[in-house]
N, C-alpha and C positions, 0 to 999 in steps of 0.2 A: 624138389622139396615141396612142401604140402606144410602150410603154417596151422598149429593148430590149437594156439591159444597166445592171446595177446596181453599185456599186465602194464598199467600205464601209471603213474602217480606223482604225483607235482612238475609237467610239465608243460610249459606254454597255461594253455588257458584251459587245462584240465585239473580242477583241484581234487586232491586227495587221489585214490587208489581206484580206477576202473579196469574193467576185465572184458574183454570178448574171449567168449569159448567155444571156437567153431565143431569141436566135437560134440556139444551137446545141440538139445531139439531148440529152437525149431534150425537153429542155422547147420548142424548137421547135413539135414536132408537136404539143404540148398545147396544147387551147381555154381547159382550166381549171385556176386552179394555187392551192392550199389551203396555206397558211404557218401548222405546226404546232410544237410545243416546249413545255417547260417551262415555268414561270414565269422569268422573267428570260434567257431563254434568246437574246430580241435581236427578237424579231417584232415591238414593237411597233419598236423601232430601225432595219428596214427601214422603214418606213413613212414614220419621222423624217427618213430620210434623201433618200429621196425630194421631199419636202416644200423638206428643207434643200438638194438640189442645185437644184432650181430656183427658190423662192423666199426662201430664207435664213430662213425660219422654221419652226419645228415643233409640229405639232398640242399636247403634249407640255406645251408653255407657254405656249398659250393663254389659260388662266385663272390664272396666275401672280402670286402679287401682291407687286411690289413695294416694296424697301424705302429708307430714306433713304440718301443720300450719308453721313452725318455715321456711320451703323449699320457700313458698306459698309469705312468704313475703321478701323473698330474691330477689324475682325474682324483675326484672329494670320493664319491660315491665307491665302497670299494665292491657292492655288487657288479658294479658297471668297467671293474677291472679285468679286462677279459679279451682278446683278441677278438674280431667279429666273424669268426672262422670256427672260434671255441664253440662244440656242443654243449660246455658247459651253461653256456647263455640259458639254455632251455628250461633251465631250475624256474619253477613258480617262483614272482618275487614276493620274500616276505616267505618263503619254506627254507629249510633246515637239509630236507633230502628229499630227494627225487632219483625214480629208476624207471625202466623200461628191459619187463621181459617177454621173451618170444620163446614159445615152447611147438617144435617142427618135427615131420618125420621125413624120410629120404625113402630112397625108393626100395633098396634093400631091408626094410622093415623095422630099422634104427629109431629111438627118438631122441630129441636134445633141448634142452632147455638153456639158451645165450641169454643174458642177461647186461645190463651199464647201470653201475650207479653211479649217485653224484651227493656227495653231503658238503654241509659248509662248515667251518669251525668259528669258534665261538666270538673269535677277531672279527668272525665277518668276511673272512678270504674264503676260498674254496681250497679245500683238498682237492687231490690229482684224483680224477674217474675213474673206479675202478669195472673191471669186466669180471664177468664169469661163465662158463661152459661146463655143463657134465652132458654125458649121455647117462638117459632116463631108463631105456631096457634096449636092448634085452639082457643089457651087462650095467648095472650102473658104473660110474666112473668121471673122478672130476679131474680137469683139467688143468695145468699151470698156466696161471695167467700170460708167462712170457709164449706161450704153446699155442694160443688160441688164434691168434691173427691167421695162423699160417692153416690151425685146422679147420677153423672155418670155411677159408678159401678151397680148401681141399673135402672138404664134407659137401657143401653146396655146388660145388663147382666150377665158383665165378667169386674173381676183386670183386671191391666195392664200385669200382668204374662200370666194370660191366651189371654188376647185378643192378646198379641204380639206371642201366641205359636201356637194360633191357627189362627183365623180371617186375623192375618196381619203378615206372617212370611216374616222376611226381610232378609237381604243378609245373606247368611252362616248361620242362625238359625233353618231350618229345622229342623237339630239334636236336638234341643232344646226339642223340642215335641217328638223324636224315643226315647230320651233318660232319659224321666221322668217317674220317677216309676208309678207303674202299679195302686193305689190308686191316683195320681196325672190324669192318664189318665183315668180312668172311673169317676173323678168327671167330667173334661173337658169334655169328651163326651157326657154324662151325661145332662150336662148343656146347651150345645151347640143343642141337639136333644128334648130338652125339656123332656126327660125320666125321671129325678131325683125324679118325683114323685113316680116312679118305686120301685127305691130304700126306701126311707125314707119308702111306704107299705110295702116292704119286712123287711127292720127291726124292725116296728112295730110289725108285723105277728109272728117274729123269737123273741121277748119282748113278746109280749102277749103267745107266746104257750110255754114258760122258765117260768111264771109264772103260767102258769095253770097246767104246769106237777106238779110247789111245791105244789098247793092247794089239787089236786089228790095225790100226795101220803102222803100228811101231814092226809087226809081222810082215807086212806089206811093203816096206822097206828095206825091211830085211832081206826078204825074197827076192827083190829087184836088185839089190848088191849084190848078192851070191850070182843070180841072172848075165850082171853085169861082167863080173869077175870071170865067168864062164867063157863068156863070149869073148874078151879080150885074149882070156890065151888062148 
């Protein structure tokens, strides 16, 4: 996939509504593109957002550890009512709504535009985040929201595990990928180089030739019975 336009607006330390649009000049023309700034400055929050327009999760809180229900509603502040795991956290505090879209092509010439939002109601709690997907051409077409987990995974070609371990590793996650087992990194690679067809032949190959040794010697047996039987009368 090939992302090609990015749509950010009230999240983390990004106020209001910003856009990168890699199909136009000058970032078009560029092969390579270096995302620099401050601390806090929202870099790691492109990356979130990313993550968050197509899979509804963010590298960000991945190791997040939750707390009880009984803690959850102790708390005064009902911004801060929220699992530490919820993407919802990422709402600007003090905004209403906040989304993150991602508009991408594939390699078959497809585009698509994945999108998360996130509003608050009037109480001051959050509504549940909602998602959306259409392809943009060559056919347009939107998506059922219950439809998208699964086409996503199947348009891009990778979970959110792998896409975030391999395609889009974000801050301090490198390790993520040196450090998963050795069956976890030959599917990823696998998958990511288009080879897996590789694989599934070779254990077809290593299935078919386990079954054709039992039929030859189940024959082989056979023959030595009969051998057998000869000989004794």
């Amino acid at each position: 996939m090939k992302i090609d336009k990015i749509t950010i607006c009230n999240l983390n330390s990004l106020e209001g509504e910003h856009t990168i649009d890699f199909s136009q000049e000058p970032l078009r023309s560029a092969g390579l593109y270096a995302i620099t700034g401050d601390t806090g400055s929202g870099k790691t929050t492109l990356l979130d957002a990313i993550c968050l327009a197509l899979y509804a999760e963010a590298p960000r809180f991945d190791d997040a550890q939750k707390i009880s229900k009984e803690l959850l509603e102790q708390i005064e502040d009902k911004d801060m009512r929220l699992q530490a795991d919820d993407p919802r956290n990422m709402l600007r505090r003090g905004k209403k709504e906040g989304y993150a879209i991602v508009e991408f092509s594939t390699q078959d010439g497809k585009r698509y535009e994945a999108g998360w939002h996130i509003r608050k109601k009037r109480t001051g709690t959050f509504d549940k985040a909602t998602r959306t997907l259409r392809c943009l051409s060559p056919r347009k077409e939107n998506f059922n929201e219950r439809e998208i987990p699964a086409q996503i995974e199947q348009i891009i070609g990778l979970d959110y595990t792998q896409f975030s371990r391999t395609v889009l590793l974000a801050q301090n996650s490198f390790a993520n990928f040196l450090k998963a087992k050795r069956d976890a990194k030959s599917m990823l690679l696998e998958r990511l180089t288009g080879t897996e067809i590789y694989g599934a032949i070779s254990e077809k190959i290593f299935r078919l030739t386990a079954q054709a040794k039992e039929r030859t010697e189940a024959i082989e047996n056979q023959i030595t019975g009969i051998l057998r039987d000869k000989l004794e009368a």
